[in-house]
C-alpha positions in Angstrom: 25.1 26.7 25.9 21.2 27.0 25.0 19.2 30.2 26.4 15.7 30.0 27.7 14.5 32.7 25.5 10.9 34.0 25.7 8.3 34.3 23.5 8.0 37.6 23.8 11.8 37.6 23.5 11.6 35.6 20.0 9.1 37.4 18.6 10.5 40.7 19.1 13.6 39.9 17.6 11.3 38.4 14.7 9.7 41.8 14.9 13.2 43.9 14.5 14.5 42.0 11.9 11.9 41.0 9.4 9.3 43.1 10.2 6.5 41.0 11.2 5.0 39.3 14.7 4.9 35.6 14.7 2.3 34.0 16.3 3.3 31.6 19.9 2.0 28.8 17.7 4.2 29.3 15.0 7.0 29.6 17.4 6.0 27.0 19.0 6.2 24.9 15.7 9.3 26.0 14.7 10.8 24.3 18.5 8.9 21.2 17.7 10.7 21.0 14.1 14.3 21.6 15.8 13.8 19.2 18.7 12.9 21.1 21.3 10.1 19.7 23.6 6.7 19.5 23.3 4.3 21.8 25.6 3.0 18.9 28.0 -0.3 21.2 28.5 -1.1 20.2 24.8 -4.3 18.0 24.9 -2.8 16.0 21.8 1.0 16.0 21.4 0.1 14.1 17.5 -2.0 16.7 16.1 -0.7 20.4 15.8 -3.6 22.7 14.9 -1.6 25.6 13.8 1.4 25.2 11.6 3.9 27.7 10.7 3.6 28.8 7.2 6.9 27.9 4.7 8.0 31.3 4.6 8.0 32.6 8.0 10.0 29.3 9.5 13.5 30.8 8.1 13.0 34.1 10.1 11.9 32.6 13.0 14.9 30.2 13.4 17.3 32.6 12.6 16.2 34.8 15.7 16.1 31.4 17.8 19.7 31.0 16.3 20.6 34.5 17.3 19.1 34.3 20.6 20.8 30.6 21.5 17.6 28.8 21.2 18.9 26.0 18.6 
């Protein structure tokens, strides 16, 4: 069964465990990339600004992993 975690949620676990703070864009990346919907209050659903860099994408699912995200 999938969790709604929180942002704030994600990114403290993020925080604890690897010792940085992602950004809600990266995080928001990183759901895009596993399947998970699209914010509908995005102007253009094609075109994502902001991507999250290589190396922070591994830490960040883990925690969404952790939390019951993916």
């Amino acid at each position: 069964m999938k969790m709604n975690a929180t942002y704030a949620e994600i990114s403290e676990c993020v925080k604890r465990q690897f010792g940085f703070v992602p950004k809600n864009c990266w995080i928001a990346h990183v759901k895009e990339l596993n399947g998970l919907r699209v914010a509908r209050s995005r102007t253009n659903t094609r075109v994502r600004p902001v991507l999250c860099p290589l190396d922070k994408r591994e830490p960040i699912e883990r925690c969404m992993r952790r939390l019951g995200v993916i």
